[in-house]
N, C-alpha and C positions, 0 to 999 in steps of 0.2 A: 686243294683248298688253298686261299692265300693266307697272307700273315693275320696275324690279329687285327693290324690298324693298314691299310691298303696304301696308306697315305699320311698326310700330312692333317690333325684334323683342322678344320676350321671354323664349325659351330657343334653345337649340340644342344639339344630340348627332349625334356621331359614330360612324359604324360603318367595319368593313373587312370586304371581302368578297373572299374568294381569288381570283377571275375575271378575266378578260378585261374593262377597259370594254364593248365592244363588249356580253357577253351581258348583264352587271348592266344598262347602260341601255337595253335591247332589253325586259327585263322592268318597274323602275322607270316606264318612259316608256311602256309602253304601258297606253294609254286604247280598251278594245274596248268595242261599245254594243252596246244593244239590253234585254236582262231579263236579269240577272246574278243570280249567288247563288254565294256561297262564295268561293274561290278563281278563280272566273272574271271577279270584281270588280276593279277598279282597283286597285293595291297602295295608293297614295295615300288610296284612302276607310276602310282598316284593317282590322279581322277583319267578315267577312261573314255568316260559319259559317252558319245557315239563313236566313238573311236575303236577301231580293233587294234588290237597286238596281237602277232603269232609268237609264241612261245615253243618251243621242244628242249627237247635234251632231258639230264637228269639223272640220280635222283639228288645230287647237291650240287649241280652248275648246269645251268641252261644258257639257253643265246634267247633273244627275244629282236621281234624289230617294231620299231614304233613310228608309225610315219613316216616311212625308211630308214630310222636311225637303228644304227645297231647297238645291242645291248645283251653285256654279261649279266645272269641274276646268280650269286651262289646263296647258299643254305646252309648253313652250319646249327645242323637242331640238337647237340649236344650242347653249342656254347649260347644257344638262345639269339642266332640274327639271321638276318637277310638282306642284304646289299643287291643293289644295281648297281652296274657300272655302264657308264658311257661317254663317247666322244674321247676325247683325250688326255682329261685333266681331272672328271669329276666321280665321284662314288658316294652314291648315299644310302645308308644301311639304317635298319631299325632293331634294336635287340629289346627283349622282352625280359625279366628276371620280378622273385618274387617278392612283394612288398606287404607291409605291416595290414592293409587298406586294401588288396587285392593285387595288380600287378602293373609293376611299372614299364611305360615304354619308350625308350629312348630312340631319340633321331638323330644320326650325326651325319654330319658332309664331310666328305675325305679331299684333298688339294692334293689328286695324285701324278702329277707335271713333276718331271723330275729336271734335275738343271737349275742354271739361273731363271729360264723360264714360270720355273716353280714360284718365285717371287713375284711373279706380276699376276697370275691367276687372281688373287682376291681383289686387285686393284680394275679388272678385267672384265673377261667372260664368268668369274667367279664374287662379281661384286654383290650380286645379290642374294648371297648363300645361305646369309644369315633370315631372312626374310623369307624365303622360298622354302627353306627348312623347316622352319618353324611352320609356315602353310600345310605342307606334308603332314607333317606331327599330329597339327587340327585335324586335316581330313578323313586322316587313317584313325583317329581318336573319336570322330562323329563315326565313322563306317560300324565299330566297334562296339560304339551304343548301340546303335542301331540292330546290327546283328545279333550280339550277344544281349540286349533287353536290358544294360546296366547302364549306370553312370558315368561319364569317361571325362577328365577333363585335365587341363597342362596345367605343372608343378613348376612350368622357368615361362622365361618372356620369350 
C-alpha cells in the first residue's frame, strides 16, 4: 500500500452525499475487474460512457489500462480511499468518511513528479487539476444520486 499523501497535493473538493457511510463506501471502494465499460467502471477512473477499461489484480491494488494508458488503482477500505494513478506526475484519490448530513466525499489530485520537475507539473501537464478535479468530484457525486436514490451535492468550488 502507499503513503498516506502519494504526493505532493495540489487541489482538493468536497462533496455530501445523503447516505449511509456504509452504501457511499460500498460503491466509492469498489474496484470490479475484468472488461468494463460505462458505469460498470471503477467510480475512481471517471466517465467511462463507451469506453472500456480492463481492470485485474487485487484485492487493494489493481493495474487498469484505459485507451492504452496504463494505470495503478489502490484501495485502502480501512482508511476510506481509492486513488488512480497514472502517467508520471498525476494521482487522483477520492476518500469517503462520516459526516453530521450523511457522508462526505472528498477528491484530491496528488503532484507526484519528484525533482525540480515537480515544480513545473502545475504550471504544465498539471495546469488544469484544479478544474478537472472538481469535474470528477461532480460526476462521481451525480453517479451517487443516481445509484444510491439520495441527494448529493459539492461543499467547496
Amino acid at each position: 500500500m502507499t503513503t498516506q499523501r502519494p504526493g505532493a497535493l495540489m487541489s482538493a473538493h468536497e462533496g455530501l452525499v445523503e447516505a449511509p457511510i456504509d452504501q457511499v463506501r460500498g460503491a466509492v471502494l469498489a474496484v470490479p475487474t475484468g472488461r468494463l465499460r460505462g458505469a460498470e467502471a471503477p467510480l475512481v477512473l471517471g466517465s467511462m460512457d463507451d469506453r472500456y477499461v480492463t481492470v485485474s489484480g487485487g484485492p487493494s491494488t489493481f493495474t487498469a489500462a484505459v485507451a492504452g494508458v496504463p494505470l495503478t488503482i489502490e484501495v485502502d477500505r480501512d482508511a476510506g480511499w481509492v486513488q488512480a494513478r497514472g502517467q508520471w506526475w498525476w494521482c487522483g484519490r477520492f476518500q469517503v468518511a462520516e459526516h453530521a448530513e450523511g457522508t462526505l466525499v472528498t477528491q484530491q489530485t496528488f503532484n507526484c513528479a519528484t525533482g525540480p520537475v515537480a515544480r513545473l507539473v502545475p504550471l504544465t501537464v498539471g495546469r488544469g487539476h484544479r478544474a478537472n478535479g472538481r469535474g470528477a468530484l461532480l460526476r462521481v457525486l451525480e453517479e451517487l444520486a443516481g445509484r444510491l436514490h439520495c441527494a448529493a451535492r459539492p461543499l467547496s468550488d
